[in-house]
N, C-alpha and C positions, 0 to 999 in steps of 0.2 A: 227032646227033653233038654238037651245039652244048650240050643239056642234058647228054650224058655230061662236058663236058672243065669247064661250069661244075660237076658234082658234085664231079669230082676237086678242082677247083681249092680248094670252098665243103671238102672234106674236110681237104683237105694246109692250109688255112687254120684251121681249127679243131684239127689237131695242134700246130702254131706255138704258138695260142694255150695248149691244153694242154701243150705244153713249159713254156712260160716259164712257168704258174701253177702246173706243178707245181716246177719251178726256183726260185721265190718263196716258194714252201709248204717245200720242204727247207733254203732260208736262213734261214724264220724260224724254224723248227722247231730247226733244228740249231748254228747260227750266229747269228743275231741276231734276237729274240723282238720287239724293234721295227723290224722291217724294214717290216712292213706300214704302219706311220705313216709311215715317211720314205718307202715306195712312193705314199704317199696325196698327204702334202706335195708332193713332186717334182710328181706329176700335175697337181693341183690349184692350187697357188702357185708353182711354180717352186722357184730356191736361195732363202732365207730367210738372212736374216744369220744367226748363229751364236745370241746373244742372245735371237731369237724365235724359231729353231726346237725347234716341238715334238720333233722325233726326239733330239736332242740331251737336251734337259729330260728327256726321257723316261729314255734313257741315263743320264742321270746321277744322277736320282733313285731309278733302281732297283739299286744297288750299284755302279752306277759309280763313286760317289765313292768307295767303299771298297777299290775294288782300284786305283782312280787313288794312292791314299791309301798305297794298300800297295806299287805300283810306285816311290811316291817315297821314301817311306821304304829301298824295297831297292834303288833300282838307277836313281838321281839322276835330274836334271830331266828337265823337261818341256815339250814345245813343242807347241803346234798345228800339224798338217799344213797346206799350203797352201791345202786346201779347207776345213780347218776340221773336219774331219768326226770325227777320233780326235786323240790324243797323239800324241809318238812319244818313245821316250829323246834327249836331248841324250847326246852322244860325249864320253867325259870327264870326265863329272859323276860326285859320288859322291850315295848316299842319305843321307836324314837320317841313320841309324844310323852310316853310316860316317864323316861328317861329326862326329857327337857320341862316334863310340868312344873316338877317342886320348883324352880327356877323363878318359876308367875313372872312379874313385872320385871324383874331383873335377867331375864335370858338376853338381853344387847349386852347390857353389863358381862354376863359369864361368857358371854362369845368373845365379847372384849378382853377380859380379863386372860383367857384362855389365848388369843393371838398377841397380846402382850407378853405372855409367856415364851412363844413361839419364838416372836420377833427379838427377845432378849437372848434366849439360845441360837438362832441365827448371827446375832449381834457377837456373840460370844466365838462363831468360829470365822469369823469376815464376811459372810454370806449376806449378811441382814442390807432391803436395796431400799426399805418401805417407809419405814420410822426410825425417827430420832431417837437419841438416849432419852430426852424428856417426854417424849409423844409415849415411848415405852413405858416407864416410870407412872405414868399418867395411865396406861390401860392397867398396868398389875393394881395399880390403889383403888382400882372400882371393885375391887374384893375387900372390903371394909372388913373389920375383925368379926361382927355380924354375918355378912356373908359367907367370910373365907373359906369354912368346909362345906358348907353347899355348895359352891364351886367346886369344890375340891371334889364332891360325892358324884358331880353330873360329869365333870371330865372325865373319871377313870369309867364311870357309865358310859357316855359315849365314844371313851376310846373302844372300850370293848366293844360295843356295836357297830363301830366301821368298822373294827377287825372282821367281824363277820359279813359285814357289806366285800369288803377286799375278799374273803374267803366265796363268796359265792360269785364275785365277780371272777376270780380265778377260775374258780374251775369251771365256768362258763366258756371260759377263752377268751373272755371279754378283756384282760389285762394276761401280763405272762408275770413270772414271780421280777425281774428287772422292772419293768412296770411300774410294778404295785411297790418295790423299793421306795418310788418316789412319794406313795401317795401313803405309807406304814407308818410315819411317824404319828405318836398319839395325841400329836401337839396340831396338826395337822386341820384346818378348818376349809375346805372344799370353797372356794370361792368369798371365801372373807377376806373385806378389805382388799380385793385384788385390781391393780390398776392397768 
């Protein structure tokens, strides 16, 4: 009797385990293609800061940044869950797109206008390598009196959304807070005008 209730037991023990592998197998398969690394990870190391976990790197390298990319672009910021483990929308926020629409024809002008600013404050502490006093002068006037708060509305708009672009970039590990010093300013235009 004693070997009948250990078979059943050593049976209904190895379905268990067939459940969950097959339960593992259908989430990697159908839902997340790096599940088996973070199943590995978990095992093996435990939680891993966000920074050096493989399963994340993993995520991210493999098109994650580009629908990260394309979420913020449509449908505004972005925060880390508590665990670290995904994004999620901030409430409220718009995307870059919507951020830059009111803008229409004149978004060269506000990017202009907006590294004119830059370049004057650069100018102002001896840093400035790019433009002249006059080239400067020439980008702030493309914010005509017409313009000038709608400029004015899409810069603190977009400051704030790279602040979150830097925040998710951080806690990624993709920048460390030194880093992201250089890149925090809100005057800051990622590849404008760069020679």
């Amino acid at each position: 009797m004693r070997e009948k209730v250990r078979a059943y037991y050593g049976a209904a023990l190895q379905m268990v385990r067939d459940c969950n592998h097959l339960t593992n197998s259908a989430r990697q398969g159908m839902l997340d293609q790096f599940h088996g690394i973070r199943q590995a990870v978990r095992r093996e190391l435990g939680n891993l800061p966000v920074e050096q976990d493989p399963y994340i790197a993993a995520r991210l390298a493999n098109g994650g940044t580009s629908s990260v990319m394309r979420a913020l672009m449509l449908h505004g910021q972005a925060t880390w869950t508590k665990d670290h483990q995904h994004l999620e929308n901030v409430p409220g926020t718009k995307g870059l797109l919507d951020v830059l629409a009111p803008l229409g024809d004149d978004l060269n002008d506000g990017f202009g206008w907006m590294a004119g600013n830059r370049a004057a404050r650069l100018m102002k502490d001896g840093c400035e390598n790019n433009f002249a006093k006059a080239d400067i002068k020439a980008l702030q006037a493309l914010a005509t009196p017409e313009k000038l708060r709608q400029f004015q509305v899409a810069a603190v708009e977009y400051a704030a959304f790279k602040r979150s672009v830097l925040d998710v970039a951080q806690g990624a590990g993709l920048i460390d807070a030194s880093a992201r010093k250089v890149w925090d300013h809100a005057d800051y235009i990622p590849g404008a005008f760069s020679s």
